[in-house]
Each structure stands twice: as structure tokens, then as C-alpha cells.
N, C-alpha and C positions, 0 to 999 in steps of 0.2 A: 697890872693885877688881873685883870678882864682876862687876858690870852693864858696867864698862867692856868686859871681855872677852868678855860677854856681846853688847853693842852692836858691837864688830870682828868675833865672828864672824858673827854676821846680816850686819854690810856685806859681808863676804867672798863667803856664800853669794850674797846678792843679786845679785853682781857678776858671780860665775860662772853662774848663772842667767840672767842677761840678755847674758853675753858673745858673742861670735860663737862659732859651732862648738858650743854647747850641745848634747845628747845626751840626750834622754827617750825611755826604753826601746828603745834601739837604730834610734830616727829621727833622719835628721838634722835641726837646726833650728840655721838660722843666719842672721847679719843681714850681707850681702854688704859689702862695705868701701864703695862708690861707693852702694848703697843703705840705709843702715842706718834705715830709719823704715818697712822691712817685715823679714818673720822665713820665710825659704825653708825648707819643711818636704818634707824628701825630699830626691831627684834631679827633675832635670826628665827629662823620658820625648820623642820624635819626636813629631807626628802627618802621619797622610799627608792626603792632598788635601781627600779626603770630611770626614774631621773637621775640616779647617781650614775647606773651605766653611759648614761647622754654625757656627763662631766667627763666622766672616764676617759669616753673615748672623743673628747673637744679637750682634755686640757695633757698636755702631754707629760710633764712631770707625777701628776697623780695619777697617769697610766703606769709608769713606770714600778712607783712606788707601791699600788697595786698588786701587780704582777709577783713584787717582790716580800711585799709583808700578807699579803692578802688583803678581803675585803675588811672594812671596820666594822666596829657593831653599829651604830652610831654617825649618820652624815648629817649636813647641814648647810645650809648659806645663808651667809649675811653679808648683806647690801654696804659699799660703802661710797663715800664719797671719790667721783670719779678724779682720776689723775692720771695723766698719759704716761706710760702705755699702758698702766692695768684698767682692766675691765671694771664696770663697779659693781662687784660681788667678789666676795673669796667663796671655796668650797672647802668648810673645814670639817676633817672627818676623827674618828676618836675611837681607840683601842683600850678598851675598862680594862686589859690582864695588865699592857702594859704603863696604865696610866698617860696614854699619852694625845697629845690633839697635836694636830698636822695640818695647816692651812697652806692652800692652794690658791692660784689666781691668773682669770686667762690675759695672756698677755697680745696686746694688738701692735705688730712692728711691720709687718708689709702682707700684701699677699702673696706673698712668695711662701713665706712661714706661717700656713693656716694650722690651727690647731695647737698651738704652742703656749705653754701654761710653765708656770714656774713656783717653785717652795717658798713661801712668804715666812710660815712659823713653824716652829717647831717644839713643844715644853707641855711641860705635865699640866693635867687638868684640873683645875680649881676644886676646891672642895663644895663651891655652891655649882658649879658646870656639873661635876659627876655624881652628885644628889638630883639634879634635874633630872640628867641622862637615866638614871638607874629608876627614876619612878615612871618614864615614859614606857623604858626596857619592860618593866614589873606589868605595866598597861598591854601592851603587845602580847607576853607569855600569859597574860590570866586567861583562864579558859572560861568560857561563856557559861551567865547561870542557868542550872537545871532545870527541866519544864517543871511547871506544878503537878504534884501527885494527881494520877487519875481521878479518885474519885472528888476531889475539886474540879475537876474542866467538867463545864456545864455540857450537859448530854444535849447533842444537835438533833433537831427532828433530819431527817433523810430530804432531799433537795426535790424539788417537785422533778416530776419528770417530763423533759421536753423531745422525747426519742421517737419511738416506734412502742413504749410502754403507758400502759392507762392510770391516770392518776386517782383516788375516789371518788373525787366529785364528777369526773367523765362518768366513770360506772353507774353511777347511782343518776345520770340522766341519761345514761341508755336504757335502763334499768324499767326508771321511767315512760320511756320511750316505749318500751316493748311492752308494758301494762295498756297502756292510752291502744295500742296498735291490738292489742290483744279483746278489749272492750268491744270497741270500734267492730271488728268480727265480730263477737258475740251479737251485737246488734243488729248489724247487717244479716245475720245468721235467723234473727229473732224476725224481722223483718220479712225474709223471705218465704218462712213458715207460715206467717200471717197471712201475706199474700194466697201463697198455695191453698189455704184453707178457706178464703171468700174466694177463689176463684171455682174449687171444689162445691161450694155452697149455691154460687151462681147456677153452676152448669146443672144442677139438680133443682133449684128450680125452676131451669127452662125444661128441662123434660116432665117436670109434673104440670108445667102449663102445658105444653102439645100432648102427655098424655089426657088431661081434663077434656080438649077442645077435642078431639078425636073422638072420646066416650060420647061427645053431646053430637 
């Protein structure tokens, strides 16, 4: 009795282990319902042009394919659980006129054969896939919003100047400057008059003293 309930619960775990939507340590890993003989680990992530060109030209079938449909509106990778010989990522890319998603995936079989990638999927795109796609697309072509009208943007005072140009507050202490230097003169000016005038004073009354002593 003990092994039998021993042997349900192992199938049980098993079961949920390998079911779709499985959960280890808070990644997702799941086996798609239309693909179930790969294990999606993660979300898939965009990529833009440059990283697609990198796939392009490392996976050889969707070079090909390329060449032949053109580029997609629409690329992508998602991670999967690795298995010899594909790589663990597909490149899957998406044509909205023709509804259709196209997965890729590099395949590793010697170095003899670098670059060699092969067609995994091929079939129309889900109606929750090409609602994502179309609001990412929608994100991309919206044009950036308008400045605020002029007379809302707060008027900037002008940037101090740190050139060969004088700012107010310089002015107004040279300004200064040349007042204090301008006094300064006057005083000195005031000074030497003074001088000049007890010196004139002096010298007259040394002559009314030798002329006194002279008379006597």
C-alpha cells in the first residue's frame, strides 16, 4: 500500500514537472501548446536591426529566408531549454501583411559547419502575439510630444559671462574703482596746493625778517 502511494505520488510530481507553465525559482519554463518538444524559458525580449543583422549573418537558414522574403517588421528571441544540437535561443521573426512568425535556431554540429542555423516553425501569429506586436509597432511610429507653447517656457536670464565680456557686477567695481582713484587725486591735488601756499608764506616771511634787520 506504502509503494503504491509512493509510485502516484512521483507520477504526480513528474507530471507537474514536465507540465506546461512549470516555475523554477521564479523563471518561467513552459512547453507552448502548438510547440510542445521545446521548453520557453523566460519572456522573449525585442531586438532591433543591428542585433538582428548579427543573427542574420550567424544563422544560415534565416539568412537565406531573408534575402528571399525580406526583412520582418518585428524580431525577437526566446531562450529555450538547451538540447543538442540547437543552441538555447530561437530567433523568431514576424511578417503583420503576411500574418506569419518564422522561427529560427543556430544549430551546433562541428566546426567544420560554423554559422549554420536551421527553420524550427513556421504558422500564423496568434491573435494575443500580433496585438502585442502592433502596440509595440504603434510605440515606435508615435512621434514625439510637442514642446510647450512659448509663452509657457519660463524666460532664462542670459548666462553670466565667463569670456573676454564684462558682467555688472565687474562694471560697477571698476566703476568703483575709478571714483576711489579719482578722489584720491583730488586730494593729493588739494594737498599740494596747500603745500605750495605755506611754502609761499614761509618764504615772505623770511624776507620781511632780513628786510627788518637790515633797516635796524
Amino acid at each position: 500500500m506504502i509503494r503504491t502511494g509512493v509510485c502516484v505520488l512521483t507520477t504526480a510530481l513528474l507530471l507537474l514537472a514536465s507540465g506546461a507553465g512549470a516555475a523554477i525559482g521564479d523563471v518561467r519554463r513552459e512547453r507552448p501548446a502548438r510547440r510542445p518538444y521545446i521548453v520557453e524559458v523566460g519572456q522573449p525580449y525585442a531586438i532591433g536591426v543591428q542585433k538582428l543583422q548579427y543573427e542574420v549573418d550567424h544563422i544560415s537558414a534565416l539568412k537565406v529566408y531573408v534575402e528571399e522574403y525580406g526583412y520582418p517588421d518585428y524580431a525577437e528571441i526566446q531562450e529555450i531549454s538547451p538540447e543538442w544540437p540547437w543552441a538555447p535561443y530561437e530567433v523568431r521573426v514576424y511578417y503583420m501583411a503576411w500574418n506569419l512568425e518564422v522561427d529560427f535556431g543556430p544549430v551546433f554540429v562541428s566546426e567544420a559547419t560554423p554559422n549554420l542555423g536551421m527553420l524550427k516553425f513556421s504558422g500564423d501569429i496568434t491573435a494575443e502575439k500580433r496585438h502585442e506586436i502592433e502596440v509595440v509597432l504603434q510605440a515606435r511610429e508615435a512621434p514625439p510630444p510637442p514642446p510647450p507653447p512659448a509663452e509657457a517656457q519660463a524666460v532664462q536670464p542670459p548666462p553670466p559671462t565667463t569670456g573676454g565680456g564684462l558682467t555688472e557686477s565687474l562694471v560697477a567695481r571698476i566703476e568703483a574703482a575709478a571714483e576711489r582713484a579719482a578722489q584720491a587725486a583730488d586730494r593729493a591735488a588739494q594737498d599740494s596746493e596747500a603745500a605750495a601756499r605755506a611754502a609761499e608764506r614761509t618764504v615772505n616771511i623770511v624776507d620781511k625778517m632780513e628786510q627788518d634787520t637790515g633797516a635796524k
